[in-house]
C-alpha positions as CSV (number, residue, x, y, z in Angstrom):
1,X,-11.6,21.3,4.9
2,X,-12.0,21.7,9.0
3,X,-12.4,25.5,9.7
4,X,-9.7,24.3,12.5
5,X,-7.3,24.2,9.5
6,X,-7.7,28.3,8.8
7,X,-8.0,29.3,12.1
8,X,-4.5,28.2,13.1
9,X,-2.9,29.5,10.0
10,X,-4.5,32.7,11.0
11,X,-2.9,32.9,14.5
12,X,0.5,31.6,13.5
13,X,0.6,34.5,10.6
14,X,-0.5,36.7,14.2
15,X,2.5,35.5,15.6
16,X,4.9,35.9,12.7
17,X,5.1,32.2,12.8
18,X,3.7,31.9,8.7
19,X,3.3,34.6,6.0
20,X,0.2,32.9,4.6
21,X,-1.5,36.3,4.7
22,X,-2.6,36.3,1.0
23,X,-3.7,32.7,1.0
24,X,-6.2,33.6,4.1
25,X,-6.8,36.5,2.0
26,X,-8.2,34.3,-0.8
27,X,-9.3,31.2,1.3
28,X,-13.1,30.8,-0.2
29,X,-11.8,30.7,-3.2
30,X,-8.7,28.0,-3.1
31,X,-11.2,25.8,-1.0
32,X,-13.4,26.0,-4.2
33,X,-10.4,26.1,-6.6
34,X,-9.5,22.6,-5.1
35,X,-12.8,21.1,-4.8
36,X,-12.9,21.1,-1.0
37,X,-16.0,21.8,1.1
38,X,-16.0,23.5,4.3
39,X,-16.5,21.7,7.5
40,X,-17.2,24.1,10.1
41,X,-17.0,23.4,14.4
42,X,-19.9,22.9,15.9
43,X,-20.6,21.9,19.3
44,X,-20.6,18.4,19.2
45,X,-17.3,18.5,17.5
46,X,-16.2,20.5,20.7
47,X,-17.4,18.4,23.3
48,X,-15.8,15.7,21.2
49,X,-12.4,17.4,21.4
50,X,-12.2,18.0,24.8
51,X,-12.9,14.4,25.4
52,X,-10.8,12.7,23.7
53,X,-7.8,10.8,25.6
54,X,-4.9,13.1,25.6
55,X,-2.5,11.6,23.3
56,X,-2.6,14.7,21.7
57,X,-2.2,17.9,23.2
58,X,-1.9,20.4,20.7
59,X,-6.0,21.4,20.7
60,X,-6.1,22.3,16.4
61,X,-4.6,18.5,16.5
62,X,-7.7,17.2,18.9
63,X,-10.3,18.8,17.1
64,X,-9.0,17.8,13.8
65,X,-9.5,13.9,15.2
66,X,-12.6,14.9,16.7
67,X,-14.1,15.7,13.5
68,X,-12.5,12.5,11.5
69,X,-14.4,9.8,14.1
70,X,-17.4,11.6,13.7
71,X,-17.4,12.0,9.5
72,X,-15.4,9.8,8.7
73,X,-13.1,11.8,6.8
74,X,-9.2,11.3,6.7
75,X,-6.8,13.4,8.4
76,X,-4.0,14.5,6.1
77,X,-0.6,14.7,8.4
78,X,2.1,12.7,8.6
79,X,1.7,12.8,12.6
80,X,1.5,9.1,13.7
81,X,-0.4,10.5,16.8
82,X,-3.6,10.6,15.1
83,X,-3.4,6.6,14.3
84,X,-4.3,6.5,18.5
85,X,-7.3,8.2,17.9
86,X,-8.5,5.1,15.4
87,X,-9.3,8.1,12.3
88,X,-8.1,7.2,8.9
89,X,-4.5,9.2,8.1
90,X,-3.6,9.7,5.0
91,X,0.4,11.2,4.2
């Protein structure tokens, strides 16, 4: 799980845009609780990001494609966008 993927539920609960305060609240544990492991940003993820081609412009979006060319990981979204960035989707 991309540490991108917290980060924006954070500032959309800041906004008022999601009421996802508890699940932040508790979000160590339903990582573990589902089995997933953490994958935090680092810097080549960010240099990654900011090059990538601009068929994305939300930036949780780019990072989250960033981080599936260089793992290998999928991307779960049903935003066909991502298929541009060659990362596998799944959803």
């Amino acid at each position: 799980m991309s540490a991108v993927v917290p980060w924006e539920l954070a500032i959309k609960t800041n906004l008022g845009k999601l009421g996802t305060q508890t699940l932040l609240a508790n979000w160590a544990a339903k990582v573990a609780e589902e089995g997933f492991s953490e994958l935090p940003i680092d810097c080549g993820d960010a240099i990654r990001a900011g090059l990538l081609p601009g068929y994305h412009k939300d930036p949780f979006d780019r990072m989250l494609a960033a981080q599936a060319q260089a793992t290998g990981r999928p991307i779960i979204s049903p935003d066909r966008v991502f298929d541009a960035y060659g990362v596998r989707r799944i959803w």
